[in-house]
TORTORKOL-284914 format. One record per residue (C-alpha): x, z, y; residue in three letters; residue number from 1. Coordinates in pm, whole numbers, plus 32768, in hexadecimal, padded with zeros to 4 digits. Layout:
REM TORTORKOL-284914
<site x="X" z="Z" y="Y" residuo="ALA" num="NUM"/>
...
END
This chain:
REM TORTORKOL-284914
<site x="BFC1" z="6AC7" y="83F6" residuo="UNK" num="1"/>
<site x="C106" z="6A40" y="8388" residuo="UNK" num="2"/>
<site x="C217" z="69BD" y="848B" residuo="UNK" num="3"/>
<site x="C37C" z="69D1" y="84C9" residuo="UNK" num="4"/>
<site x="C448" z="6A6F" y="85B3" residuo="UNK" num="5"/>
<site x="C46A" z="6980" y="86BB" residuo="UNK" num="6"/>
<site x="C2F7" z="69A8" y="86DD" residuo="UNK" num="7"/>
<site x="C319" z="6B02" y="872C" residuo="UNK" num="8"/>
<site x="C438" z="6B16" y="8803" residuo="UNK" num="9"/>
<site x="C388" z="6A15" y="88B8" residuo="UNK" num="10"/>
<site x="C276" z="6B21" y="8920" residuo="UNK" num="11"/>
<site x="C393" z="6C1C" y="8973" residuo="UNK" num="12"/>
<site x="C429" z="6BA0" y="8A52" residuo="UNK" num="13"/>
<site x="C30A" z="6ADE" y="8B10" residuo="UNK" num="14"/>
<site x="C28F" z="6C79" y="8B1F" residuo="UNK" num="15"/>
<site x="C3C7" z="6D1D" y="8B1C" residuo="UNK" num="16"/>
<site x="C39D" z="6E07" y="89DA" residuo="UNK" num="17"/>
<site x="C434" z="6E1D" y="888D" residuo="UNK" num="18"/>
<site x="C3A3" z="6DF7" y="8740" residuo="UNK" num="19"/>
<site x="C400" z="6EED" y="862F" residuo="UNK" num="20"/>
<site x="C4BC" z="6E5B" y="84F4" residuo="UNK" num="21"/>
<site x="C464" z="6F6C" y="83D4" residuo="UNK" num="22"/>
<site x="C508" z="6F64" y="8272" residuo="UNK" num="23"/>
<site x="C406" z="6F6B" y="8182" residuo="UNK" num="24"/>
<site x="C475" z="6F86" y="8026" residuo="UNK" num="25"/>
<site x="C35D" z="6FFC" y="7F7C" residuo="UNK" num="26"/>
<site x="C1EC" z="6FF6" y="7F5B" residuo="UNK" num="27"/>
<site x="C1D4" z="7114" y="8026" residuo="UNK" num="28"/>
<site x="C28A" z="70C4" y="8132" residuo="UNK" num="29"/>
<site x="C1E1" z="6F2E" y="8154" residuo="UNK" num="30"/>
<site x="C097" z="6FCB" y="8145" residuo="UNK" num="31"/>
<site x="C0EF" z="70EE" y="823A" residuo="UNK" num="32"/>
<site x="C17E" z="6FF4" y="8340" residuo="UNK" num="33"/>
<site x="C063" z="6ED7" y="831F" residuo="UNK" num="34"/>
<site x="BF5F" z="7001" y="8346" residuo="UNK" num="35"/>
<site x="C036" z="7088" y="845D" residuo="UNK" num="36"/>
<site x="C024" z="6F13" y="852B" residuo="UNK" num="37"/>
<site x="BEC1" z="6EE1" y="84FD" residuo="UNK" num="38"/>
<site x="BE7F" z="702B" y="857B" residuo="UNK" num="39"/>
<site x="BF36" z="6FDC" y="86BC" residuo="UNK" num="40"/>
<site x="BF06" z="6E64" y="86CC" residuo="UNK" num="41"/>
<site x="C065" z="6E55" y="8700" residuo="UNK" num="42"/>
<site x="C144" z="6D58" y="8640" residuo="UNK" num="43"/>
<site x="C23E" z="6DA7" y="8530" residuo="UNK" num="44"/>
<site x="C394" z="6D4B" y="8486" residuo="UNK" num="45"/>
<site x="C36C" z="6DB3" y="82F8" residuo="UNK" num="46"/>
<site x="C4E3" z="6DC4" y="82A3" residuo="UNK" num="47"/>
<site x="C587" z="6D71" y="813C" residuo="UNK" num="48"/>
<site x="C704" z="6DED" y="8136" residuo="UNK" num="49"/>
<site x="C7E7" z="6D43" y="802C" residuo="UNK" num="50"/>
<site x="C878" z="6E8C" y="7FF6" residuo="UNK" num="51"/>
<site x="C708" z="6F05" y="7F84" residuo="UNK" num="52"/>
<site x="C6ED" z="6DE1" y="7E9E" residuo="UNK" num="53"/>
<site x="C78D" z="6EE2" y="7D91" residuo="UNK" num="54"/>
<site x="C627" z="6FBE" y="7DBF" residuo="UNK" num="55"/>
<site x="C53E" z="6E73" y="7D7D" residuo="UNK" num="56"/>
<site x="C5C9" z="6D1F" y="7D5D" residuo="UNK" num="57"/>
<site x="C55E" z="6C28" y="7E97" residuo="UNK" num="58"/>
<site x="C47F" z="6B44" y="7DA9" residuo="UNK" num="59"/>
<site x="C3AB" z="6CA5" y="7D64" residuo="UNK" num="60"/>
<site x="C356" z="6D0F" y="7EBB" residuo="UNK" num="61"/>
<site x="C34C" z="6BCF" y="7F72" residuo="UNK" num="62"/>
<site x="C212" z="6B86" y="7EF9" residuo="UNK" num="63"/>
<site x="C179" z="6CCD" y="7F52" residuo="UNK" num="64"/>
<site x="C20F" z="6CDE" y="8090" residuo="UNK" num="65"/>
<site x="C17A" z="6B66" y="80EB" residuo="UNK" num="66"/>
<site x="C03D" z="6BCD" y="8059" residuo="UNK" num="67"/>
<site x="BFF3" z="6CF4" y="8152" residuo="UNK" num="68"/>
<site x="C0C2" z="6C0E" y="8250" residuo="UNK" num="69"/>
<site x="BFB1" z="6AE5" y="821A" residuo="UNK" num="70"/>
<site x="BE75" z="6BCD" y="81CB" residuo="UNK" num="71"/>
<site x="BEAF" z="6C96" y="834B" residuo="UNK" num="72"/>
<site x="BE33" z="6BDA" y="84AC" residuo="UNK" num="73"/>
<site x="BF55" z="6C8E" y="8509" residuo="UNK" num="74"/>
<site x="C0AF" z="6B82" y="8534" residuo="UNK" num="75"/>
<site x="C19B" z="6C13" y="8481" residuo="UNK" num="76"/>
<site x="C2CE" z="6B65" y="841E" residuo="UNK" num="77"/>
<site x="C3AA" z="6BA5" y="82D2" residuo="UNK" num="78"/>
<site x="C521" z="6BE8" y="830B" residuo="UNK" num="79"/>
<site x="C648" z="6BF3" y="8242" residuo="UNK" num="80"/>
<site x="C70F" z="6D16" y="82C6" residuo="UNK" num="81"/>
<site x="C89A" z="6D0E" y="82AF" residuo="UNK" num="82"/>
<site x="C880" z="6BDD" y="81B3" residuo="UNK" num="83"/>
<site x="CA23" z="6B98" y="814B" residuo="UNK" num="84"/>
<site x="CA0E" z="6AB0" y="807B" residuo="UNK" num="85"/>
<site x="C9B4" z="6909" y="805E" residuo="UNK" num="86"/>
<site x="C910" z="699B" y="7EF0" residuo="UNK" num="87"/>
<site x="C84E" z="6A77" y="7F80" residuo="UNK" num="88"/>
<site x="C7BD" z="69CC" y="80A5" residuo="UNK" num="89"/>
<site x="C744" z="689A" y="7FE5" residuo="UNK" num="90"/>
<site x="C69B" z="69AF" y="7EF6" residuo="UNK" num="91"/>
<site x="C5D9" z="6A54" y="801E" residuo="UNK" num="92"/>
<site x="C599" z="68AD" y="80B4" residuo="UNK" num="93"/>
<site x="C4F5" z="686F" y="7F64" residuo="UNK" num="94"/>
<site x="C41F" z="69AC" y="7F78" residuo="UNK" num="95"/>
<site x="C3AA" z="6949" y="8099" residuo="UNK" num="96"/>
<site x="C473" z="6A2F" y="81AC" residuo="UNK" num="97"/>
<site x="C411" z="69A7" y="82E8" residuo="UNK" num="98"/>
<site x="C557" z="6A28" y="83A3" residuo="UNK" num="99"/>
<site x="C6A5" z="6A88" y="82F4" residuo="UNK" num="100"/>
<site x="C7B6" z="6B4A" y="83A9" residuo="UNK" num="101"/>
<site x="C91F" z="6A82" y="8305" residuo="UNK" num="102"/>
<site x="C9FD" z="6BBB" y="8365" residuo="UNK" num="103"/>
<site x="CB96" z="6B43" y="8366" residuo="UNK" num="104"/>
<site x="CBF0" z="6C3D" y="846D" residuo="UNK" num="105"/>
<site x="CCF6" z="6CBF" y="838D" residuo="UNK" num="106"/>
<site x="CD85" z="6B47" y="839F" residuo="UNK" num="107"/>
<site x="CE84" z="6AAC" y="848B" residuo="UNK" num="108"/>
<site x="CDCE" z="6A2F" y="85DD" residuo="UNK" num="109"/>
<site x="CDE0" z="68D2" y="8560" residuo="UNK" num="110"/>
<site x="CD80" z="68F8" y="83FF" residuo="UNK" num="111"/>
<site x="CC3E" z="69B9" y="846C" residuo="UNK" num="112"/>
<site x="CBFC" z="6884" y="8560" residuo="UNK" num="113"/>
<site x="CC27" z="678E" y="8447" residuo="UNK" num="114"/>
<site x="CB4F" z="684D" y="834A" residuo="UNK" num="115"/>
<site x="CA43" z="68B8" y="843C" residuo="UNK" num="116"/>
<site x="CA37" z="6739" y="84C6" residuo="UNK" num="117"/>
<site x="CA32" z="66A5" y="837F" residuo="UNK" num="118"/>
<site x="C8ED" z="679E" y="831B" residuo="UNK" num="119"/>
<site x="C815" z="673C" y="845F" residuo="UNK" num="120"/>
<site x="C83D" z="65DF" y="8447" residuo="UNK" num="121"/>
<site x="C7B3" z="6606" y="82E5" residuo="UNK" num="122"/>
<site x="C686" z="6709" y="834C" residuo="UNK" num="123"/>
<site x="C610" z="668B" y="849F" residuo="UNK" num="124"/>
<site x="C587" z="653F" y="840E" residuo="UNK" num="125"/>
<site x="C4CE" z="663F" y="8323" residuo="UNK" num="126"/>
<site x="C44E" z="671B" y="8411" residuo="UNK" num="127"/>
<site x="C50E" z="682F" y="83B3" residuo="UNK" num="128"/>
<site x="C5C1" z="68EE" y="84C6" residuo="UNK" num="129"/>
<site x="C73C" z="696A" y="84C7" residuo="UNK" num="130"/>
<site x="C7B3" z="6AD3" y="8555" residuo="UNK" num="131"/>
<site x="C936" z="6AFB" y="8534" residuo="UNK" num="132"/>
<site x="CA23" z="6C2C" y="8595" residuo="UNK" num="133"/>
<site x="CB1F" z="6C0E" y="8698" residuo="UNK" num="134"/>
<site x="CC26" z="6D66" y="8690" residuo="UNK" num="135"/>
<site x="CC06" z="6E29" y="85AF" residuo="UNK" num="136"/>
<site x="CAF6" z="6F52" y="8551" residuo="UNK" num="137"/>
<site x="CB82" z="70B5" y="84C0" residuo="UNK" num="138"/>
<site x="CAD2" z="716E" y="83D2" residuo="UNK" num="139"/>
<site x="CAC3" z="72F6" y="8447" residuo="UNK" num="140"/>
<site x="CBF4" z="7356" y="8357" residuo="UNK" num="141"/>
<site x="CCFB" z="7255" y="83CF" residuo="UNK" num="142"/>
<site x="CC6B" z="72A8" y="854C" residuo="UNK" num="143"/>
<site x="CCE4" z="7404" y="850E" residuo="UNK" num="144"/>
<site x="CE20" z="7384" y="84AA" residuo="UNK" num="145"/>
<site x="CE6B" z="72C6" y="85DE" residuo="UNK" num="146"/>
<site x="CEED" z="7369" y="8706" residuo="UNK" num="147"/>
<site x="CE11" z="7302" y="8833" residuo="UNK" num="148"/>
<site x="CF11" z="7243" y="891C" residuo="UNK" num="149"/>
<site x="CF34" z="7171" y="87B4" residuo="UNK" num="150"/>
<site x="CDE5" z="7126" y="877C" residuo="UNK" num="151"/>
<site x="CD95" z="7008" y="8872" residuo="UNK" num="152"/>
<site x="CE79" z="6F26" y="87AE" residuo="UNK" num="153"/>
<site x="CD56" z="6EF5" y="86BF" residuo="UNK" num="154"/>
<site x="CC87" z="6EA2" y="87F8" residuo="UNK" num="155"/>
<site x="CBF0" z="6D2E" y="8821" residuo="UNK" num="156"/>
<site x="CCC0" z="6C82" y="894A" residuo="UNK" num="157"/>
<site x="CBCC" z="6BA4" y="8A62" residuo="UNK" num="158"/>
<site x="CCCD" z="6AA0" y="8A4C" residuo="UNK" num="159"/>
<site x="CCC9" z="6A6D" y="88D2" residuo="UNK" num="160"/>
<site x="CB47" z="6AB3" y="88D7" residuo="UNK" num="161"/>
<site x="CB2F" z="6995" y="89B0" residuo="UNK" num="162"/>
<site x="CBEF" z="68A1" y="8904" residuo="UNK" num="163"/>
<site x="CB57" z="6900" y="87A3" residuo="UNK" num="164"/>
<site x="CA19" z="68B8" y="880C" residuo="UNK" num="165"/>
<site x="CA41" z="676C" y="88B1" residuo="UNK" num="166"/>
<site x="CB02" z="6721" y="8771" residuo="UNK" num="167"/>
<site x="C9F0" z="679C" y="86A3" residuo="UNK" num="168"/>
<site x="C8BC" z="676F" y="8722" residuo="UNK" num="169"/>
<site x="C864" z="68C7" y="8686" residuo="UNK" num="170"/>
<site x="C707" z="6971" y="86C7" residuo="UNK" num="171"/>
<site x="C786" z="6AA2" y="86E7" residuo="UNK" num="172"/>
<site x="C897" z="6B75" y="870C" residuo="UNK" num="173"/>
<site x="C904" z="6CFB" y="86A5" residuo="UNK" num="174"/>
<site x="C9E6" z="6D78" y="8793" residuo="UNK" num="175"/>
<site x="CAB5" z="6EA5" y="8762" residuo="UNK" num="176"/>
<site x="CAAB" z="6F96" y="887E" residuo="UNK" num="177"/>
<site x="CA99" z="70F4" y="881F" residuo="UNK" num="178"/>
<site x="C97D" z="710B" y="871D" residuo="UNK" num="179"/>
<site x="C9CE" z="717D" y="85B2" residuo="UNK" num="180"/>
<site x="C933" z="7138" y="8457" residuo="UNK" num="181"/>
<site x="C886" z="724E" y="83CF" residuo="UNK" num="182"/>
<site x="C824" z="73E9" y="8440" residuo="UNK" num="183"/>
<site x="C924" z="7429" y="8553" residuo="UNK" num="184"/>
<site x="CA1A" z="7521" y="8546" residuo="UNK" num="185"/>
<site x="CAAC" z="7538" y="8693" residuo="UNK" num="186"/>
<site x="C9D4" z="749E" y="87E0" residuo="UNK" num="187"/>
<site x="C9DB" z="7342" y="8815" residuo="UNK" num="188"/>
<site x="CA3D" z="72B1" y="8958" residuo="UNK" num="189"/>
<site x="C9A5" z="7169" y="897D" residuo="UNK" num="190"/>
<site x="CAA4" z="708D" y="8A78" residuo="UNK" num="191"/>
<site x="C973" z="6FDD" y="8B76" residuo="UNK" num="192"/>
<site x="CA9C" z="6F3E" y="8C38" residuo="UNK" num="193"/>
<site x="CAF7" z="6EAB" y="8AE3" residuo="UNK" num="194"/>
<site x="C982" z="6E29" y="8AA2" residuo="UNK" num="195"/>
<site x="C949" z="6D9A" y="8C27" residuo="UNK" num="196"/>
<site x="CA99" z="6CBB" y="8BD4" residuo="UNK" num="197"/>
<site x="CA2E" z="6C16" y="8AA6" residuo="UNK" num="198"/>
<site x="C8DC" z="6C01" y="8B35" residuo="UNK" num="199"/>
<site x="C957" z="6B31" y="8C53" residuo="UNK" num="200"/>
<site x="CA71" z="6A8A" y="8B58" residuo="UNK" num="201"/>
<site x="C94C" z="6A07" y="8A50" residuo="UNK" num="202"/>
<site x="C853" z="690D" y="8A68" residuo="UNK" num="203"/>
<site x="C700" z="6993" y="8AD4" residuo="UNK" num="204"/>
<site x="C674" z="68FD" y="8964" residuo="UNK" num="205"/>
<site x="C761" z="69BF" y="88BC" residuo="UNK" num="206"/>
<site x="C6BD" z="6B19" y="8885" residuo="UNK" num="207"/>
<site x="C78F" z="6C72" y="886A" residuo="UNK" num="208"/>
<site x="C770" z="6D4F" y="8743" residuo="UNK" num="209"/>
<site x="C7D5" z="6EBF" y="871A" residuo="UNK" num="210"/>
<site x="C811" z="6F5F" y="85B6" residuo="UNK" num="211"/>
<site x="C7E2" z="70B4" y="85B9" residuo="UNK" num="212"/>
<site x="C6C3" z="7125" y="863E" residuo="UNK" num="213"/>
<site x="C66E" z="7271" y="8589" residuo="UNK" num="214"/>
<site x="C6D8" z="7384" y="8645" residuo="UNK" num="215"/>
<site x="C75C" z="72B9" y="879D" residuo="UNK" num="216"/>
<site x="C6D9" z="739F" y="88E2" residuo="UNK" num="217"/>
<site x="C56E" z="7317" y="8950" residuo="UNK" num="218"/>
<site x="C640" z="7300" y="8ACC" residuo="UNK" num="219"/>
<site x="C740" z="7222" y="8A31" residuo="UNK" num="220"/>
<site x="C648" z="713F" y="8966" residuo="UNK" num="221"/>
<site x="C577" z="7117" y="8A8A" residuo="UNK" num="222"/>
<site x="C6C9" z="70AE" y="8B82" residuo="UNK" num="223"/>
<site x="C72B" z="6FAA" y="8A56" residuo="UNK" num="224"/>
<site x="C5D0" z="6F13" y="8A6E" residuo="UNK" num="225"/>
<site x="C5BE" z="6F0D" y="8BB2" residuo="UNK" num="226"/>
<site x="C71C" z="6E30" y="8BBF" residuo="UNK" num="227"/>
<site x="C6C0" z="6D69" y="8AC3" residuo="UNK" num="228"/>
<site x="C698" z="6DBE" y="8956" residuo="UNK" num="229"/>
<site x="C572" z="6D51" y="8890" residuo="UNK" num="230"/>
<site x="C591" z="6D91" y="873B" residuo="UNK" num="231"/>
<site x="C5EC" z="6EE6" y="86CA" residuo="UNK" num="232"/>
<site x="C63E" z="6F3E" y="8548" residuo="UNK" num="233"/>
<site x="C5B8" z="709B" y="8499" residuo="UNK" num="234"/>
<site x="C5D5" z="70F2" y="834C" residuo="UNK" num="235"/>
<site x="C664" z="7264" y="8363" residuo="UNK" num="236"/>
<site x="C527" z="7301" y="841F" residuo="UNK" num="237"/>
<site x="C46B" z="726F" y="832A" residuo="UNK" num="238"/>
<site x="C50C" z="72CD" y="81FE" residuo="UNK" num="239"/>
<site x="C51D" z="7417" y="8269" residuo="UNK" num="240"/>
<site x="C3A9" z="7443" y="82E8" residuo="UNK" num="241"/>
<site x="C309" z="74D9" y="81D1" residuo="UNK" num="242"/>
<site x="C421" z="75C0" y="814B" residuo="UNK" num="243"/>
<site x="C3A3" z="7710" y="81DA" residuo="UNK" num="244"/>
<site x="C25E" z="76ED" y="8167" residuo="UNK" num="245"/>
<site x="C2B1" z="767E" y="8001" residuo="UNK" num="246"/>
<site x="C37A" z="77D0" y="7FF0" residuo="UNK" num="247"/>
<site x="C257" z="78A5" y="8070" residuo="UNK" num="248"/>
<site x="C191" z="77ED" y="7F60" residuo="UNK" num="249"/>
<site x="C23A" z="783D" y="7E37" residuo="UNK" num="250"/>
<site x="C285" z="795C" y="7EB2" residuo="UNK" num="251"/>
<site x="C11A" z="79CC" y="7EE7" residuo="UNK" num="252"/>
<site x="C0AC" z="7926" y="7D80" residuo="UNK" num="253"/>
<site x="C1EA" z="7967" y="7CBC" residuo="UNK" num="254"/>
<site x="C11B" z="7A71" y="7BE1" residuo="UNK" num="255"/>
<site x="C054" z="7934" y="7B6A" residuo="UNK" num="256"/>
<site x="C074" z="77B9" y="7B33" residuo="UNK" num="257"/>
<site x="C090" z="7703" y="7C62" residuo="UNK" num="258"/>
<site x="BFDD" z="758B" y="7C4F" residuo="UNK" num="259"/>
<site x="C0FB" z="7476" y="7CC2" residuo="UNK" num="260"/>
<site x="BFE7" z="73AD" y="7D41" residuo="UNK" num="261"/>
<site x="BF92" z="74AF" y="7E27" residuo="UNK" num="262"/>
<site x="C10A" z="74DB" y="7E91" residuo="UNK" num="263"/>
<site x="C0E1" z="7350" y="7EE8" residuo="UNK" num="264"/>
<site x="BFE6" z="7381" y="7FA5" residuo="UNK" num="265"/>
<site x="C08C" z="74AE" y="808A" residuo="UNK" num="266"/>
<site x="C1C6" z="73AD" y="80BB" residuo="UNK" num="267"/>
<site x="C0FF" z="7287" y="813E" residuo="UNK" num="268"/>
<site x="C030" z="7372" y="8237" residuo="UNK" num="269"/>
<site x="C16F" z="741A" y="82BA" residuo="UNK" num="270"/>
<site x="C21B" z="72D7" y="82DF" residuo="UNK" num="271"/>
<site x="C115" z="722F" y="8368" residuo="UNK" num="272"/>
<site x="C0F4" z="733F" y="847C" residuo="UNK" num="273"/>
<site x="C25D" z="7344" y="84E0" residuo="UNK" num="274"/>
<site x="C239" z="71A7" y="84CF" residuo="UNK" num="275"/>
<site x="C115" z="71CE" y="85C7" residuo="UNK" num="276"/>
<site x="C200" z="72A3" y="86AE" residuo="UNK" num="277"/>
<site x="C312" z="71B5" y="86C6" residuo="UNK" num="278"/>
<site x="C231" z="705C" y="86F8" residuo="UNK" num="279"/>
<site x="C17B" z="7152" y="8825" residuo="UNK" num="280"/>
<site x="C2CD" z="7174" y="888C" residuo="UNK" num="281"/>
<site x="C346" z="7041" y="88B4" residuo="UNK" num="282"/>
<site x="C222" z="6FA2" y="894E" residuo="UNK" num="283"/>
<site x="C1E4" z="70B0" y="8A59" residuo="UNK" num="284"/>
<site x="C34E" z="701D" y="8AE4" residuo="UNK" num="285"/>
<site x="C299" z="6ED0" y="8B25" residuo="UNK" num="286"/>
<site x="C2AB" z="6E4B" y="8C78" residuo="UNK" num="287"/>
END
């Protein structure tokens, strides 16, 4: 069942969970995640990253992605993740995305608000729902750059949170407060003071996103929930799933030919376990 992201955040936070946003740049990975929501009638966000656009073009998997989107009674909405350019989102609109994320966090305050405004009032008479970042997210390298005391500069601020969205209208928003992109190589610290402020700053229809989900504590994703966060982004734990037993495969078979096909198949179980997992996760922290 195919819907957008307002739908879903909707349901979040009328039940106080969050729904897992999963990059899914493959067959593998679609089919792994669509098995992995039907199996736990839990809904879904099938994420398309323009910096994966380089592995398959958007006008490739979009139609395989809305296929297994349409074909499940599960709702599952399609998502552009960390979409940067006007080029690029009007691709993914065309393929029928039902939700793009227009990220210009690397922009001035203003510019971001113009840019971000300009998209909604072009997708919400669509249907399509609009995420936007506020702050800014590091990637694991530049976070081990940056001496702690420094890093909450890149942190969203309540008061700018507040008047983006009002000047937006934006579905939702990615806050920066402590999560990383990618496997983490030093503990994060997620600031909850941080996330209760722009909580109370934002309107209640505007829904919180955190990036980074792969490898935050279980304790720390269930406080974030708790205050507030309903869409959570994974791509890392994902990617990763299958990796040891791919090695112990070839490495038990490497005196013969090993079948890709079967390979494929070992990927989408292991992802779809680890998928399971996480959407288990999340919805045990509903309340």
């Amino acid at each position: 069942m195919l819907v957008n992201l307002k739908m879903l955040m909707e349901d979040a936070e009328k039940n106080h969970y969050a729904v897992g946003a999963f990059n899914t740049p493959n067959l593998e990975s679609i089919r792994a995640v669509v098995e992995a929501a039907e199996e736990t009638g839990c809904p879904v966000i099938l994420n398309h990253a323009q910096n994966h656009d380089c592995f398959i073009p958007i006008e490739e998997i979009a139609p395989i992605m809305l296929q297994y989107a349409e074909k499940s009674h599960i709702p599952i909405c399609l998502h552009i993740d960390h979409g940067e350019d006007m080029n690029f989102i009007m691709r993914a609109i065309r393929a029928g995305f039902t939700s793009v994320m227009y990220d210009c966090s690397g922009l001035p305050f203003d510019e971001n608000v113009l840019k971000v405004k300009a998209l909604v009032e072009l997708a919400h008479p669509l249907g399509i729902s609009v995420e936007a970042e506020l702050g800014q997210m590091l990637d694991n390298d530049e976070n081990g750059l940056v001496r702690n005391n420094d890093k909450r500069k890149y942190f969203t601020s309540p008061d700018q949170a507040a008047r983006f969205c009002e000047l937006t209208k934006v579905d939702a928003l990615a806050i920066a407060f402590g999560s990383v992109h990618g496997e983490y190589k030093f503990p994060p610290e997620l600031d909850i003071e941080l996330l209760q402020s722009i909580r109370r700053s934002v309107p209640v229809t505007t829904s919180l996103v955190m990036h980074g989900g792969s490898g935050t504590p279980p304790d720390q994703l269930a406080r974030a929930i708790r205050e507030g966060i309903r869409k959570i982004n994974y791509f890392s734990v994902l990617n990763t799933a299958s990796t040891n037993t791919l090695k112990e495969t070839c490495g038990k078979y490497s005196h013969k030919s090993i079948h890709f096909v079967d390979l494929s198949a070992e990927v989408t179980s292991e992802i779809k376990k680890k998928c399971i997992e996480t959407i288990q996760f999340l919805q045990l922290q509903m309340g």
